[in-house]
GULO-724949 format. One line per 5 residues: number of its first residue (from 1); their letters; for each residue x, y, z of C-alpha. Coordinates in steps of 0.2 Angstrom, whole numbers, padded with zeros to 4 digits. Layout:
N
NUM = A = X:Y:Z; ...
END
This chain:
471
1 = XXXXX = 0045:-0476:0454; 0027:-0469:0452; 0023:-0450:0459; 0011:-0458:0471; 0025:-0465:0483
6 = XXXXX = 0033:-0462:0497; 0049:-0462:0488; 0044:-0450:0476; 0038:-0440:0488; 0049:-0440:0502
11 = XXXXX = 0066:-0443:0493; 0064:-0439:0473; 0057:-0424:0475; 0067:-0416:0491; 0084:-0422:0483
16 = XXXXX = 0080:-0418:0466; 0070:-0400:0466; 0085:-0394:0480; 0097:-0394:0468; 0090:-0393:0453
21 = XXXXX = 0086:-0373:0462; 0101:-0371:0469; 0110:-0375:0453; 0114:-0361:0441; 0103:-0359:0427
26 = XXXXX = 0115:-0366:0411; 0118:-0381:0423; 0098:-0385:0426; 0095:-0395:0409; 0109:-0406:0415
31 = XXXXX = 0102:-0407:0433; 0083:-0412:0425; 0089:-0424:0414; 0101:-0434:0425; 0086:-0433:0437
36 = XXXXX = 0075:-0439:0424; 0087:-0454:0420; 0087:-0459:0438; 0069:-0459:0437; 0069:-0472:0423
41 = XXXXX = 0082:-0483:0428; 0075:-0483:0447; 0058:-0490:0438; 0068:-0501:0425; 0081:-0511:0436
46 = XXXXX = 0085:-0527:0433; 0080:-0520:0413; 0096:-0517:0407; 0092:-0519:0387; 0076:-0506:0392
51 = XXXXX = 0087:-0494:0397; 0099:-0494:0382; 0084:-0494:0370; 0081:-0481:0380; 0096:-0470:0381
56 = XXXXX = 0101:-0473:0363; 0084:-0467:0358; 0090:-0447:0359; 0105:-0451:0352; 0098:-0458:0336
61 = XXXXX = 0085:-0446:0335; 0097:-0431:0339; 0107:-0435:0324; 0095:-0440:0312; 0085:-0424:0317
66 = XXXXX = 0103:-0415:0311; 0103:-0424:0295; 0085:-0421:0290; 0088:-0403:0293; 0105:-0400:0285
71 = XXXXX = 0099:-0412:0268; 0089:-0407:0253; 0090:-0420:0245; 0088:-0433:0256; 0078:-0426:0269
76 = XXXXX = 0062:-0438:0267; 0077:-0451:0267; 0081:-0450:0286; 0065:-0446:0289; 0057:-0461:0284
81 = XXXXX = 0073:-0470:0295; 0069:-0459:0310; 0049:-0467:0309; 0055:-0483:0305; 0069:-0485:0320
86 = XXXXX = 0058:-0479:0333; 0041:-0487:0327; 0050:-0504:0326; 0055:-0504:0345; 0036:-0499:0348
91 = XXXXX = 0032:-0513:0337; 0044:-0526:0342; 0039:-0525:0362; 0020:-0520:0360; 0013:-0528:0344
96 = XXXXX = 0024:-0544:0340; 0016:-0555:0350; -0001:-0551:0344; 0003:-0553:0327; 0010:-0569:0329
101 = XXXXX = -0004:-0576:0342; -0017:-0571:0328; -0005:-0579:0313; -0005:-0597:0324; -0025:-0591:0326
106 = XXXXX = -0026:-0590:0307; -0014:-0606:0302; -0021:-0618:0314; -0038:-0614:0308; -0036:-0614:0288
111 = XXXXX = -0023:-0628:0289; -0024:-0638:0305; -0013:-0650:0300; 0004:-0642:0296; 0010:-0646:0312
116 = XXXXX = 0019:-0626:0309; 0022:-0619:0325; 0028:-0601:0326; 0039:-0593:0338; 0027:-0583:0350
121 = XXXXX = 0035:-0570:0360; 0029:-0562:0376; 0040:-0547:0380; 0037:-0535:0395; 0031:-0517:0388
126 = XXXXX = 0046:-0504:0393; 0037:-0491:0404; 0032:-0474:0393; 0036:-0483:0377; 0020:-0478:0370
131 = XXXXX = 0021:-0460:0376; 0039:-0457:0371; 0042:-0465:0354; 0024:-0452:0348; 0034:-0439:0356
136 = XXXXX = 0049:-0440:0348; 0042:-0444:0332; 0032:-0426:0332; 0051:-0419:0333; 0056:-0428:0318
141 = XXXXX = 0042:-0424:0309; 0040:-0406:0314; 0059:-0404:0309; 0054:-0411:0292; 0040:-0399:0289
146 = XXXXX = 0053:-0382:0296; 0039:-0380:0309; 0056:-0379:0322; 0073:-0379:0319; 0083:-0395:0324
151 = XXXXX = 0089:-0396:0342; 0109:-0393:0339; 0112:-0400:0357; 0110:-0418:0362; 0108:-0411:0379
156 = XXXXX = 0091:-0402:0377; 0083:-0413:0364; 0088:-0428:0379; 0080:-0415:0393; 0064:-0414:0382
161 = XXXXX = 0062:-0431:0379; 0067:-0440:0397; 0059:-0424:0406; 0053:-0437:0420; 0035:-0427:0422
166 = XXXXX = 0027:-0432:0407; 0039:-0447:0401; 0029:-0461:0410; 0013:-0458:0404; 0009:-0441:0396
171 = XXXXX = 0005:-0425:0394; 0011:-0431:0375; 0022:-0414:0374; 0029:-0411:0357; 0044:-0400:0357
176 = XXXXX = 0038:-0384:0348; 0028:-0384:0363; 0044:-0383:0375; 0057:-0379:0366; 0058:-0362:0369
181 = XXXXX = 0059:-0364:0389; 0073:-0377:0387; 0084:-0360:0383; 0073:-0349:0396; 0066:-0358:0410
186 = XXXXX = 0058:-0345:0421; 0058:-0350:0440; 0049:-0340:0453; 0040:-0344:0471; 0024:-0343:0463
191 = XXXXX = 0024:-0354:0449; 0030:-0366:0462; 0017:-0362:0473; 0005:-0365:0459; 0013:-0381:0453
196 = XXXXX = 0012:-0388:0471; -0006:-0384:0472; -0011:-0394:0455; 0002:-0409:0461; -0008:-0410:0477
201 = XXXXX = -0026:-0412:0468; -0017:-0423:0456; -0012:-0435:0472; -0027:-0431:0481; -0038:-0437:0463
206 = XXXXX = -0027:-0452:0461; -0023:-0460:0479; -0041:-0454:0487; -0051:-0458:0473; -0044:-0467:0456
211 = XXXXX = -0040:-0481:0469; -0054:-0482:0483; -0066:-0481:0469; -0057:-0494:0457; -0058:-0507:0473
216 = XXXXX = -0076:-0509:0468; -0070:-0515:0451; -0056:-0527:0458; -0071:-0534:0469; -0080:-0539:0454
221 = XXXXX = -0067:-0545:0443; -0063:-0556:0457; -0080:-0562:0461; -0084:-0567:0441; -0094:-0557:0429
226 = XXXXX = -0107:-0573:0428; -0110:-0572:0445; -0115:-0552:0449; -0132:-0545:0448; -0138:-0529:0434
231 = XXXXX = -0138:-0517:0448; -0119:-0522:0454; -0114:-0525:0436; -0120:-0506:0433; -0111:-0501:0446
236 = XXXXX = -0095:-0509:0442; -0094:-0501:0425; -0097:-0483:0432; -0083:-0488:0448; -0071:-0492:0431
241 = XXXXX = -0075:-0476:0423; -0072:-0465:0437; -0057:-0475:0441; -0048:-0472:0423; -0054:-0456:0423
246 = XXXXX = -0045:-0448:0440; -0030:-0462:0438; -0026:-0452:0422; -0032:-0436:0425; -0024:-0435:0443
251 = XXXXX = -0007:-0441:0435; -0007:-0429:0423; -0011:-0413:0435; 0005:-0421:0446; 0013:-0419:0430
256 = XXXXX = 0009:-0400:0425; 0012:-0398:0443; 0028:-0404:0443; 0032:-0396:0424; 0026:-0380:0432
261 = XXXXX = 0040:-0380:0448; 0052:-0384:0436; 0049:-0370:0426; 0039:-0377:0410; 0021:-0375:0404
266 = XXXXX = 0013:-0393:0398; -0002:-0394:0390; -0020:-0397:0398; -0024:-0416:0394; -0042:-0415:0400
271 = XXXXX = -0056:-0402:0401; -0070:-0414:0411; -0075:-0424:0398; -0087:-0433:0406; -0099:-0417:0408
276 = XXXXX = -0097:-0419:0386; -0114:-0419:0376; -0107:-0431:0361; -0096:-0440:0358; -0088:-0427:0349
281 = XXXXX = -0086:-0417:0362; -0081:-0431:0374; -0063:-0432:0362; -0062:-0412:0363; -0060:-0416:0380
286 = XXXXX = -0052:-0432:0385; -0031:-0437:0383; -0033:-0420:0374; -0011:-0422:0369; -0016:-0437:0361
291 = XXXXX = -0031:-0433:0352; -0020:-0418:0346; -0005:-0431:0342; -0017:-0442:0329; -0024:-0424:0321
296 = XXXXX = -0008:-0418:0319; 0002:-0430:0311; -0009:-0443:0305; -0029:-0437:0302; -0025:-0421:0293
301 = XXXXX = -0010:-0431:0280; -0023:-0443:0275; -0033:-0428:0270; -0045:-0425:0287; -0062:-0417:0282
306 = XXXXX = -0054:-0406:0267; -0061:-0424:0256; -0078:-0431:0250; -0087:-0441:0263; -0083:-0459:0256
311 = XXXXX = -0063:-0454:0260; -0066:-0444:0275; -0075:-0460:0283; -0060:-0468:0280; -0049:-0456:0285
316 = XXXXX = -0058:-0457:0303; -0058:-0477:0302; -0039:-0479:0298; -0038:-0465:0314; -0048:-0474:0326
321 = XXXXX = -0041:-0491:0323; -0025:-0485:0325; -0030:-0477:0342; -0038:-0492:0350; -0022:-0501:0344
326 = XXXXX = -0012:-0488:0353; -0020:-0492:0368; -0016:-0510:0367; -0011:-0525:0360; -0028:-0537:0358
331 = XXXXX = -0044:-0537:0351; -0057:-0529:0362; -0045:-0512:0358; -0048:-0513:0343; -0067:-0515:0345
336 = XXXXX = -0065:-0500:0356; -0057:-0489:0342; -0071:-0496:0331; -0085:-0491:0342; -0079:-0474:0343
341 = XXXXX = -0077:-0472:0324; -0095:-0479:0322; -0104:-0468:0336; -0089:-0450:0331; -0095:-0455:0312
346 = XXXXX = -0114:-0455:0314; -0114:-0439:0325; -0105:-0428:0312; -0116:-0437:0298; -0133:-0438:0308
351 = XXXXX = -0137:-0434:0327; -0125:-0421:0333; -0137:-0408:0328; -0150:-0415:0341; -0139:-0420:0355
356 = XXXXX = -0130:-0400:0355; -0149:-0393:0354; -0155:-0402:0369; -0143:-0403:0381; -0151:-0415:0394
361 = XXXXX = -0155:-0428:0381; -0132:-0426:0373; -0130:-0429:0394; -0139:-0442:0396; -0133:-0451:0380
366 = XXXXX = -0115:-0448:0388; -0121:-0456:0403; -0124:-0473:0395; -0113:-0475:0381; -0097:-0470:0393
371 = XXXXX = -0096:-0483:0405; -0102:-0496:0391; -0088:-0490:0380; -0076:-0492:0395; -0081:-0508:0396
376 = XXXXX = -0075:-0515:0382; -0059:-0506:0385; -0058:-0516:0403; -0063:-0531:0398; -0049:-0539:0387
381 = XXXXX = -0056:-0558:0385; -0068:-0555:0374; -0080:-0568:0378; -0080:-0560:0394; -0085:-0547:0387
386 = XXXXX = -0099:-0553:0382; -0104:-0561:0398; -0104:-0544:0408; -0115:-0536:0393; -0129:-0551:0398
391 = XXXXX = -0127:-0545:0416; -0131:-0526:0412; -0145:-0532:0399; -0151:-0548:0408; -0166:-0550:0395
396 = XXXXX = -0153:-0552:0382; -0151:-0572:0377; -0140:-0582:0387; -0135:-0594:0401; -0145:-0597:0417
401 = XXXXX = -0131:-0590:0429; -0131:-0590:0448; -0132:-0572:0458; -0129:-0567:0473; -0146:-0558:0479
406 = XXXXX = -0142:-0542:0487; -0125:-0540:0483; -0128:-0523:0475; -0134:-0518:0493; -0119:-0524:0501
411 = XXXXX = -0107:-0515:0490; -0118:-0502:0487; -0115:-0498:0507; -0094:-0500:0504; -0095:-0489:0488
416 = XXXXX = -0111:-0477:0487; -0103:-0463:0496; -0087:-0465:0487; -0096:-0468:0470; -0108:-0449:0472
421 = XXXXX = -0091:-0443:0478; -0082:-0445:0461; -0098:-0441:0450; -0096:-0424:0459; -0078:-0423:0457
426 = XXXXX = -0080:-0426:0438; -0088:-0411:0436; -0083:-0393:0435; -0090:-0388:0451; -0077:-0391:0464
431 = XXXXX = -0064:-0384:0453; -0076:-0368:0453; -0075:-0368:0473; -0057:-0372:0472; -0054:-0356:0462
436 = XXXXX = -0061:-0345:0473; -0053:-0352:0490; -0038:-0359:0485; -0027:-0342:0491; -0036:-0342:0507
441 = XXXXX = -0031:-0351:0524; -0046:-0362:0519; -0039:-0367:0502; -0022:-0370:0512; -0031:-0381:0525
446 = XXXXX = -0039:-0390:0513; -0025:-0395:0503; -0015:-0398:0517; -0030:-0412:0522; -0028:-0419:0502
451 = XXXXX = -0009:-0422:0506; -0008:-0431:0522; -0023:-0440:0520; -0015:-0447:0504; 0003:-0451:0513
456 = XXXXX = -0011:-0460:0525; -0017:-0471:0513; 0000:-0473:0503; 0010:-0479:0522; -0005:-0491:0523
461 = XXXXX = 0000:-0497:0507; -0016:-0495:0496; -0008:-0488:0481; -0010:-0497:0464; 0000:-0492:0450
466 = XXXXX = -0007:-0479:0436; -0017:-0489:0422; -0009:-0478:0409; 0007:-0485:0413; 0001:-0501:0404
471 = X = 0000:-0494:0387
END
């Protein structure tokens, strides 16, 4: 079940919200998290060993959270159990394959004879793996420090990690962030007014936009990258970038939507990164949780910038890799995390300074090196890759390839409107209008539009699921 669906929608959220407001309020963290399962199993079914993993996940964690609180001797002990257990699932369904596909890689190459096969897995990813296991890692690690205390019922520790807003794919919520309001959760008509304003732009950003605009990439892909002009190929890269951008961002307004009706307060995971001047910037504002999660409890323990410059380019290097890999399981992720540590490393060391002083040459620098970047985050075949980059810089050396003349036009007459639409919508300048309407009739029509004309295009059955939910 995604929050872009008719069943969410009409059935979830009705069934759900009713009694989760009708029940009293020691019962509501048994309401949410039973709701929460549901939600899970309903996108799991037919994934019976998912589920367990699952399920056993709090259980584990709740009592080796205990132990690393109540020992002194061993506290680093369980710790270093708890990072284990839940790492090894993450590695087990996302990374196993990988490894072995690149140790075969390796073998056949060096010793082509051996006639050594290995065992090569392909296991499906468990939805919010990625999300959940860095979650409930931080309330291991965070117990370890004596930043919180350990959560004494299995209950609430359970709520916080299956609350089904922000188990899928993110806000990545650590538990000092909501802990408080698992004890306290403070209903009132206006923060549900207010969370049913943010869900509806969240829906409105995903169903209206994310997916119209990510046809234009669907297009291409089907067409063949060796077979599109520069003009379409730019196009296509831009139609990706929006697409990501709304997909993740509209998810993650439903989500602090939702967190608000129910009474919490999630984090912010995006601030309109692409009006960023650097690169820099562009991580300030961008999956802020997870930029937060690798600062946190990886960046600042190697030594962050408190280090010489040799280590801290490491330090940055060892990040970077580790957050394209987090994104996925294959090469061009890892050249994605590589390219950001080049271009994040020569801006603190070199052109930061110029691209903060004259603002329309950090935007136009934004402007190029975002789409390209997203590109190699698309575009998992790497000789691909390669072939798209020939397209968008057709005096680089390679093949004579066939193009369709005018097809730039063509799409350009589907998309155009669609495309100016979202490089609007990526600003800050609707959300500005927003602000000053959004209590008037005005504000109420117009959200009213954004929600029926997204249950429009949702009973048509143009919805795609959320590209997060890959990862």
């Amino acid at each position: 079940m995604v929050f872009s669906s008719l069943e969410f929608l009409f059935v979830f959220i009705p069934v759900v919200f009713t009694i989760y407001y009708l029940v009293p309020a020691k019962f509501r963290n048994v309401c949410l998290l039973i709701g929460s399962i549901a939600f899970y199993v309903y996108g799991t079914i037919g994934q019976p060993l998912y589920i367990a993993l699952f399920l056993l996940s709090s259980v584990v964690n709740w009592f080796l959270g205990l132990r690393i609180s109540r020992s002194k001797k061993y506290r680093r002990l369980w710790l270093t159990l708890g990072i284990l257990y839940d790492f090894s699932w993450l590695f087990i369904f996302k990374y196993a394959g990988f490894f072995l596909r690149t140790a075969q890689s390796v073998l056949n190459r060096v010793w082509p004879l051996s006639g050594i096969e290995l065992p090569m897995v392909n296991l499906l990813l468990p939805i919010g793996i990625s999300f959940y296991t860095f979650q409930i890692v931080s309330y291991l690690i965070d117990v370890y420090r004596d930043t919180i205390p350990a959560e004494r019922s299995l209950i609430r520790l359970a709520t916080y990690l299956y609350m089904f807003p922000q188990l899928i794919a993110g806000p990545i919520v650590t538990y000092s962030q909501v802990g408080e309001q698992l004890y306290h959760t403070e209903l009132s008509p206006s923060r549900t007014n207010e969370g049913l304003k943010e869900f509806t732009i969240g829906l409105g950003l995903k169903v209206l936009l994310a997916n119209r605009i990510g046809n234009l990439w669907t297009d291409i892909s089907d067409i063949g990258f060796d077979s599109i002009s520069t003009p379409l190929a730019w196009m296509g890269v831009f139609a990706f970038a929006l697409q990501i951008y709304f997909d993740f961002y509209g998810y993650s307004l439903m989500a602090i939507g939702l967190g608000k009706m129910l009474g919490f307060n999630f984090p912010d995971n995006f601030r309109y990164p692409y009006m960023a001047r650097s690169m820099t910037d562009f991580w300030r504002r961008w999956h802020i949780t997870l930029g937060s999660w690798f600062r946190e409890y990886l960046y600042i323990p190697l030594g962050g910038n408190r280090v010489g410059i040799p280590r801290h380019i490491v330090n940055m290097l060892v990040v970077w890799l580790f957050t394209g890999f987090w994104h996925g399981a294959n090469w061009n992720f890892l050249l994605w995390g590589f390219i950001f540590f080049v271009l994040l490393v020569l801006e603190k060391y070199a052109i930061k300074p110029v691209l903060e002083r004259y603002p329309v040459l950090g935007h136009g620098y934004m402007i190029v090196l975002i789409p390209l970047t997203f590109l190699v985050f698309a575009v998992t075949d790497l000789s691909e890759l390669g072939v798209y980059f020939e397209r968008l810089f057709p005096f680089l050396p390679g093949e004579p390839i066939n193009i369709f003349a005018g097809d730039w036009l063509k799409y350009g007459k589907t998309y155009g409107l669609l495309l100016v639409v979202g490089i609007l919508f990526s600003t800050n300048w609707p959300r500005k209008l927003y602000e000053r309407i959004k209590d008037t009739i005005w504000g109420t029509l117009i959200l009213l539009g954004i929600f029926w004309g997204s249950v429009y295009y949702l009973y048509l059955g143009l919805n795609d699921p959320f590209l997060y939910f890959r990862f």
